[in-house]
C-alpha positions as a Markdown table, in Angstrom:
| # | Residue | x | y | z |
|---|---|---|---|---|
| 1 | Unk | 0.0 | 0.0 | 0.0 |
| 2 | Unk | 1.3 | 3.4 | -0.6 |
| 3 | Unk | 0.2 | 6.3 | 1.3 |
| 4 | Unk | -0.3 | 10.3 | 1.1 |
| 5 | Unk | -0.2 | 12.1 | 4.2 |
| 6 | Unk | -2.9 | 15.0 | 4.2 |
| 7 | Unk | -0.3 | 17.7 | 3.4 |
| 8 | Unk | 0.5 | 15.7 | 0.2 |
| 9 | Unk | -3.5 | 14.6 | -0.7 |
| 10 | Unk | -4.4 | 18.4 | -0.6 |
| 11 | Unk | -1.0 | 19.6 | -2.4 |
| 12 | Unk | -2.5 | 17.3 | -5.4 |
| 13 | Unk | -6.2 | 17.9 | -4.9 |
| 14 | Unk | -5.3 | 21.9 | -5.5 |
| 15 | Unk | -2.8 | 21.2 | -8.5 |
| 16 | Unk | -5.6 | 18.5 | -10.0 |
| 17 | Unk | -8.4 | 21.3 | -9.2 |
| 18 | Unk | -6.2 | 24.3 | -11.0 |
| 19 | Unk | -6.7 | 22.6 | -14.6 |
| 20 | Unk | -10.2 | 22.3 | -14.9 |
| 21 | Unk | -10.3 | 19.1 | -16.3 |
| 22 | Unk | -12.5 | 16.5 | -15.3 |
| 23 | Unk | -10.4 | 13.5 | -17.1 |
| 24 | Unk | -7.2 | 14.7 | -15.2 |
| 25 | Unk | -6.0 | 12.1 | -12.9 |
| 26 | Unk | -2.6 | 11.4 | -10.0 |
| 27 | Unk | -0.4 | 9.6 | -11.7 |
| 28 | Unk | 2.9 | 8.2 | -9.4 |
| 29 | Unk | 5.5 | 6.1 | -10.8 |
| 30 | Unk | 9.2 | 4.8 | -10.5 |
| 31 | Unk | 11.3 | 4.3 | -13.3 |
| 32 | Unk | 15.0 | 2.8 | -13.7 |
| 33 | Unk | 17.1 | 6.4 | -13.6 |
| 34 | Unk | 20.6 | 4.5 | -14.6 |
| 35 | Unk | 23.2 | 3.4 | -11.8 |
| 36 | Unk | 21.3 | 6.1 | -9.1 |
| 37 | Unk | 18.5 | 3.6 | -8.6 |
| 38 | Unk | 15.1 | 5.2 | -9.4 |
| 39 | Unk | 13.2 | 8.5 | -10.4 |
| 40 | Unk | 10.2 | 9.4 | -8.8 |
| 41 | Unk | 7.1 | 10.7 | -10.4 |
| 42 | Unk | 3.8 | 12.6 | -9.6 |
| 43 | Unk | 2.3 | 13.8 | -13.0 |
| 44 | Unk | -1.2 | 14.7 | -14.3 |
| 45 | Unk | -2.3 | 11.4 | -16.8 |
| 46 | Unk | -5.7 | 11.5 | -19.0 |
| 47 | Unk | -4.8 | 8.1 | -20.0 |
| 48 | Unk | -5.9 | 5.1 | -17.8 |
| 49 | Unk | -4.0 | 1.6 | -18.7 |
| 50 | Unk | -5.1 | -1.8 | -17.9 |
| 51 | Unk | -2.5 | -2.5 | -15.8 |
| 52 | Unk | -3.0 | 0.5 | -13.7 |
| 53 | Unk | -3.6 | 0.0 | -9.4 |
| 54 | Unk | -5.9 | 2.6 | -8.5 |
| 55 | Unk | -5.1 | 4.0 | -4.8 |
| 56 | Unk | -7.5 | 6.1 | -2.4 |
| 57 | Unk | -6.0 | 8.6 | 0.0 |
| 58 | Unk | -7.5 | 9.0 | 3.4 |
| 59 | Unk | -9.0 | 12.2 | 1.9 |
| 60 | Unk | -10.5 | 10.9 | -1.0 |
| 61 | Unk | -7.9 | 11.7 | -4.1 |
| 62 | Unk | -7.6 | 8.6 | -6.0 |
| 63 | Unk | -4.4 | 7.9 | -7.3 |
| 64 | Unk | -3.0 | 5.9 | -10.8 |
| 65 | Unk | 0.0 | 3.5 | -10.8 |
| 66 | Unk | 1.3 | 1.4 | -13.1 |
| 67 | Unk | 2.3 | -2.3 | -11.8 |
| 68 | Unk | 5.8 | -2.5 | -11.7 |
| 69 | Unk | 5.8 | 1.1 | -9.8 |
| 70 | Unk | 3.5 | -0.1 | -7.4 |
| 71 | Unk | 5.7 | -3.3 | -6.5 |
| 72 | Unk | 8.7 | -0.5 | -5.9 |
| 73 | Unk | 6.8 | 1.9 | -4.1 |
| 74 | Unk | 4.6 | -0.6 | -1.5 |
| 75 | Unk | 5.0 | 0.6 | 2.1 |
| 76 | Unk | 6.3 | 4.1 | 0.7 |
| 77 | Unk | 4.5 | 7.7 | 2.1 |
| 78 | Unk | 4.6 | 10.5 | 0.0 |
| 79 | Unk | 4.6 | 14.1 | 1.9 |
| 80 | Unk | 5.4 | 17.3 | 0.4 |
| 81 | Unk | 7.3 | 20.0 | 1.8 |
């Protein structure tokens, strides 16, 4: 499970809200980033994929990742500063 603390939930929920656009989703994912390990993600995605875990914050913002992202990012909290 990955979680969003509320700072983070209403961060996205005020980003999401400032485009207007009802298809606009959270999208988080993880890719490869060469011999540093991995980059970290949070983009806006209209594009929903079949492979794609849908996650529910405590306050409500659901959330897109891909598979393989998940597996890397189970157990993680995002926060924002």
């Amino acid at each position: 499970m990955i979680s969003f603390t509320d700072a983070a939930t209403a961060a996205l929920r005020s980003f999401l809200s400032s485009e207007q656009d009802p298809e606009l989703f959270v999208r988080l994912r993880a890719a490869g980033s060469g011999c540093t390990g991995y980059a970290y993600t949070l983009l806006l995605d209209d594009v929903r994929r079949k492979n794609d875990r849908v996650f529910t914050t405590e306050g409500g913002l659901k959330i897109h990742v891909d598979e393989s992202s998940a597996l890397l990012l189970a157990g993680s909290l995002v926060d924002v500063d």
